[in-house]
N, C-alpha and C positions, 0 to 999 in steps of 0.2 A: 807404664807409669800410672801407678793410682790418684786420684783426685779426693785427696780430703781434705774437707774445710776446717778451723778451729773456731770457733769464736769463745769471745772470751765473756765473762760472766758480768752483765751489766752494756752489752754492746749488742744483742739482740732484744727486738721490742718486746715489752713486756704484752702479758694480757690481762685485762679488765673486762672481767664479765658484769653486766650493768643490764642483760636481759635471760631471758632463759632459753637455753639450749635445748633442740627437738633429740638430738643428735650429735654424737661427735663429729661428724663427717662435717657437721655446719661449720665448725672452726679447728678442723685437724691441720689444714695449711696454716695455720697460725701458731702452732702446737710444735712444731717442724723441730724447731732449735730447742725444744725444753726452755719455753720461755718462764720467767717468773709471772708467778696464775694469780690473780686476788680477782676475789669475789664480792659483790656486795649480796649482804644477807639473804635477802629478799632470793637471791637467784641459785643459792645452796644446794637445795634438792634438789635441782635441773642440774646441776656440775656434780654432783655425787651421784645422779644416776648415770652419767655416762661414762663414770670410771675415771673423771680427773681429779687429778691431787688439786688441792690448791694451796697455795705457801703463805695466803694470807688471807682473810675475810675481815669485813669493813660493815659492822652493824651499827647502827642508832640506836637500837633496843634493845638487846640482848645485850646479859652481864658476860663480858669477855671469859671472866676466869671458867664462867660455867660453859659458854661453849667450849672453851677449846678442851673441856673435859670430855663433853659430849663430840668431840671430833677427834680422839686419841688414835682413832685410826688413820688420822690422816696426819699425825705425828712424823715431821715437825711443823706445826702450823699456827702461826702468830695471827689475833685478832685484836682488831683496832677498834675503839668506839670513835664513832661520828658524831659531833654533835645534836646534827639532826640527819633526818632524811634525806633532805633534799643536799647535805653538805657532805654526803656518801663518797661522791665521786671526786670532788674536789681533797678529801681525807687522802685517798689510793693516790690522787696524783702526787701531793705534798710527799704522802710515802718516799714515794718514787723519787720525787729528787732528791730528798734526805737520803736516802742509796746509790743517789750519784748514777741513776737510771735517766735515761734523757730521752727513751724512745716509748713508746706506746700503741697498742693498736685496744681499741675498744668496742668490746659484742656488746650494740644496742639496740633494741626497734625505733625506738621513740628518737629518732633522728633528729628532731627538730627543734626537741628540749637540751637533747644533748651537744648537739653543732653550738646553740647557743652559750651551755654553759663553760663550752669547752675554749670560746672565743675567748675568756675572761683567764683562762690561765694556763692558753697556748704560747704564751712566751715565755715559758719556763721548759717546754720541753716538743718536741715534734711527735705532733697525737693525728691515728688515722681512726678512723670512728666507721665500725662493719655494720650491716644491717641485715646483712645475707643476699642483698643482692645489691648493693653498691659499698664500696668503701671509698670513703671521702678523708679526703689531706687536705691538713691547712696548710696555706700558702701566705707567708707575712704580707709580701709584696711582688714575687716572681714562682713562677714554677717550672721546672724542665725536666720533662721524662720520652724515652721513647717509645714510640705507639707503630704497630701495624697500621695500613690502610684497612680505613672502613669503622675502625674504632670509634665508640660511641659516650661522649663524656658527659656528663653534667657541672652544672657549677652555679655555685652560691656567693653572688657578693656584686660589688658594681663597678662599672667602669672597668671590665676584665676584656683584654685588646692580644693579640694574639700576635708574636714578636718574633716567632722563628716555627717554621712549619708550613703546609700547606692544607688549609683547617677551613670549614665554615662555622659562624658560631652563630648561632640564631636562636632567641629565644632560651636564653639559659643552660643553653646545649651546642653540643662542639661534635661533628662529623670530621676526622681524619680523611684529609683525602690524600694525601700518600705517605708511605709506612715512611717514620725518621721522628727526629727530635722534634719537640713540640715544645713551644715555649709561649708562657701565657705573663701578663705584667699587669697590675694595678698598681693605683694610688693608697687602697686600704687594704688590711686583711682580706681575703676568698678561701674559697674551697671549691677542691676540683673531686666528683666526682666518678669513680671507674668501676664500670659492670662487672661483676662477679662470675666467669665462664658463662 
């Protein structure tokens, strides 16, 4: 008996590239399902050097009609203007709900700018935020996943109390001490997050 998955279109995470890629391999487990790809500007020739399509690009600066001339090989491919720069990202996410798209993973460095701005319009849609070596999920107010023992977490936020598992949590960080469900509960939004291999 074969094992084939379908997934249907708009029910796997999209991707938002928001930094520049060395390499496909950085984010080919994200690539998996043919997610839908948008790019912001800014990170164009990093995603066309490594050979990905992108289905939509999201500039502030660039006149749309003339890029998406200048990107006819990457036909079909729709470009948004942003009002500004810094409103880039928040632009792809509205995208995304206007398509009835609810999921999101996003390639960024700059973790810190982006956790923050993504706190402001993570109740529209469930967004995980990669860096290449952690990816972090928002958590409204609960989280449950299961973990091997020994698993090593991080997390961002306050009053984060650990409600199912056997965990220590010290210092903004969670040692799995044995492999099962892990379940973590605040009073406000958090993020948890998980090392990348």
């Amino acid at each position: 008996m074969s094992s084939h998955h379908f997934v249907k279109e708009g029910q796997e995470p999209a991707l938002i590239i928001a930094s520049p890629i060395k390499n496909i391999d950085e984010v080919g487990d994200f690539l998996e399902w043919a997610p839908q790809i948008i790019v912001l500007h800014d990170e164009l020739d990093s995603v066309l050097q490594c050979g990905i399509k992108a289905d939509v690009i999201i500039t502030s600066t660039a006149n749309p009609n003339d890029l998406e001339k200048e990107l006819w090989h990457q036909s079909p491919v729709k470009v948004l203007k942003a009002p500004s720069k810094t409103e880039e990202l928040a632009t792809a996410i509205y995208f995304l709900v206007s398509q009835r798209q609810y999921m999101v993973n996003i390639w960024a460095k700059n973790t810190a700018y982006y956790l923050e701005e993504l706190e402001e319009i993570a109740d529209q849609m469930e967004a995980s935020l990669i860096n290449g070596v952690v990816k972090w999920s928002f958590a409204r107010e609960a989280f449950k996943k299961w973990f091997p023992e020994n698993a090593h977490l991080k997390i961002k936020g306050n009053g984060i109390s650990v409600t199912e598992g056997e965990a220590e949590l010290v210092n903004n960080e969670i040692l799995v001490k044995k492999e099962g469900f892990l379940s973590l509960k605040a009073e406000n939004p958090f993020w948890v997050g998980q090392f990348i291999n």
